[in-house]
GUBAVEX-208938 format. One line per field, with one value per residue (C-alpha): residue number from 1; residue in three letters; x, y, z. Coordinates in steps of 0.1 Angstrom, whole numbers, plus 5000, padded with zeros to 4 digits. Layout:
BEGIN
num [NUM;...]
residuo [ala;...]
x [X;...]
y [Y;...]
z [Z;...]
! end
This chain:
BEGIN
num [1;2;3;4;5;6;7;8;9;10;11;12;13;14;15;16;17;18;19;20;21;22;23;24;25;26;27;28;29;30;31;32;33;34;35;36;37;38;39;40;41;42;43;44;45;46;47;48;49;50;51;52;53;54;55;56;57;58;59;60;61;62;63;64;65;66;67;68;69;70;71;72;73;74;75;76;77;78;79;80;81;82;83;84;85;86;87;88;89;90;91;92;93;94;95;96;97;98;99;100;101;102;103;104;105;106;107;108;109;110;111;112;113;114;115;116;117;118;119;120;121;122;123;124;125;126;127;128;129;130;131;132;133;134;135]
residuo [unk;unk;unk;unk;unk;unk;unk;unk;unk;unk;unk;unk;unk;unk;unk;unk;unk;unk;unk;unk;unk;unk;unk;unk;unk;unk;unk;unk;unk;unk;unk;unk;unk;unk;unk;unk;unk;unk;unk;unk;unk;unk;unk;unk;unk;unk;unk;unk;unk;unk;unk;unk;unk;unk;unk;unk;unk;unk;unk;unk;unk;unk;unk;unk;unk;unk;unk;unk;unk;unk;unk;unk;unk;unk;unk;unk;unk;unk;unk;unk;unk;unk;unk;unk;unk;unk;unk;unk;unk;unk;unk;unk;unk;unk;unk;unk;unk;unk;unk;unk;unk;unk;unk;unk;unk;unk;unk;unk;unk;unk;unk;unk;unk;unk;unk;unk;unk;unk;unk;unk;unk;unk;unk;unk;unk;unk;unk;unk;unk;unk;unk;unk;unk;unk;unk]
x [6281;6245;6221;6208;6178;6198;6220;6190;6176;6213;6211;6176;6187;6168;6179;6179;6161;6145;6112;6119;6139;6112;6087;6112;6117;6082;6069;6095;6092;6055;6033;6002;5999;5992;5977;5993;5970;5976;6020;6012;5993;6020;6050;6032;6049;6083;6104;6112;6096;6055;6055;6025;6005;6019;6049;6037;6021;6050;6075;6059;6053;6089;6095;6077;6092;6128;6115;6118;6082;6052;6022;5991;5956;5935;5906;5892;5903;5923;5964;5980;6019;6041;6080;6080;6098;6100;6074;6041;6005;5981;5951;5923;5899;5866;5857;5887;5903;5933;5958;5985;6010;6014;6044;6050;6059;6021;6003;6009;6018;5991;6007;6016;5979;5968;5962;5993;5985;5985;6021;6023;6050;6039;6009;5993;5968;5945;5925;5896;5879;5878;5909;5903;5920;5918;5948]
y [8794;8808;8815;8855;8844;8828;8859;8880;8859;8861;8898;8903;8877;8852;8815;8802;8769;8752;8758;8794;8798;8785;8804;8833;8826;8826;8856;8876;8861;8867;8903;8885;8896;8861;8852;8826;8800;8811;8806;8775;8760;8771;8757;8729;8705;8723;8700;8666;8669;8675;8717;8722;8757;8761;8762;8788;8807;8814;8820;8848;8861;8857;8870;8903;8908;8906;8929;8906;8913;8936;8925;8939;8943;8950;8940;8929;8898;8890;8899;8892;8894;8914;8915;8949;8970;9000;9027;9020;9022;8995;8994;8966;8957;8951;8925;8906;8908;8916;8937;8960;8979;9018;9038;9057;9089;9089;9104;9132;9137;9136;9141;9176;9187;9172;9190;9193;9171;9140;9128;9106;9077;9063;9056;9033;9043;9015;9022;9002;9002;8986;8975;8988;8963;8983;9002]
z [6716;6726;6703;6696;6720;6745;6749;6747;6778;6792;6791;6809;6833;6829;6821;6786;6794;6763;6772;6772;6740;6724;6739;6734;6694;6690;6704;6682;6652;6656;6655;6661;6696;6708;6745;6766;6751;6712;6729;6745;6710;6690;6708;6727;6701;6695;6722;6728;6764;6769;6778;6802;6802;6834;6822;6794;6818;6842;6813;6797;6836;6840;6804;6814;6847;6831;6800;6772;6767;6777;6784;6763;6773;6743;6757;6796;6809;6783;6779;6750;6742;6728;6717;6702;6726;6706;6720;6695;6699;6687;6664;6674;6642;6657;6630;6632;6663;6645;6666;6642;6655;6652;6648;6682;6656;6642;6671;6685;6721;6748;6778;6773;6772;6805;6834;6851;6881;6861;6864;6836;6834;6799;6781;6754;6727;6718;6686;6677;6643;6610;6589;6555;6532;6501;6516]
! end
């Protein structure tokens, strides 16, 4: 019987192979917005077989491609991961790094006040301040 991951691979087409079950069950048990290198640290020991960053690498590639993630750029040069697919924006603390998701619902809608020749598919907010922990 497969696992919730394994059908969730299964149903983006993509082959539940260990390596990516694992990679898989991380990234959605996690909201830390990782990069491939914060996947590849925190699964590296979670088979029986060595997992090489290649491997990593071309998982969450082929993760992406089939949807199972998106890919997140909260800064240049640097993507991070992310298994929220529910439309959400993200807040980046500048002292941290920290990266929180925000509810879709609490901005308003750009698009609709751009000139009309932008044809916008989808967009992203990125906000980038401090976290106030007193909240």
């Amino acid at each position: 019987m497969p696992s919730e991951v394994e059908e969730l691979l299964l149903s983006h087409g993509v082959k539940p192979t260990p390596q990516r079950v694992v990679i898989t069950e991380f990234l959605l048990r996690t909201d830390s917005h990782p990069t491939a290198d914060q996947v590849f640290e925190a699964v590296v020991n979670a088979l029986p077989v060595p997992l090489s960053r290649a491997t990593v690498y071309n998982t969450l590639n082929a993760l992406v491609q089939a949807g199972v993630v998106k890919e997140v750029s909260t800064e240049p040069g640097r993507t991070r991961y992310d298994a929220n697919l529910d439309r959400h924006h993200h807040f980046v603390d500048v002292n941290t790094g920290e990266i929180i998701d925000i509810p879709w619902q609490e901005v308003p809608q750009l698009p609709k006040n751009l000139n009309p020749r932008f044809k916008v598919h989808g967009y992203q907010i990125i906000f980038f301040g401090e976290l106030d922990k007193g909240h």
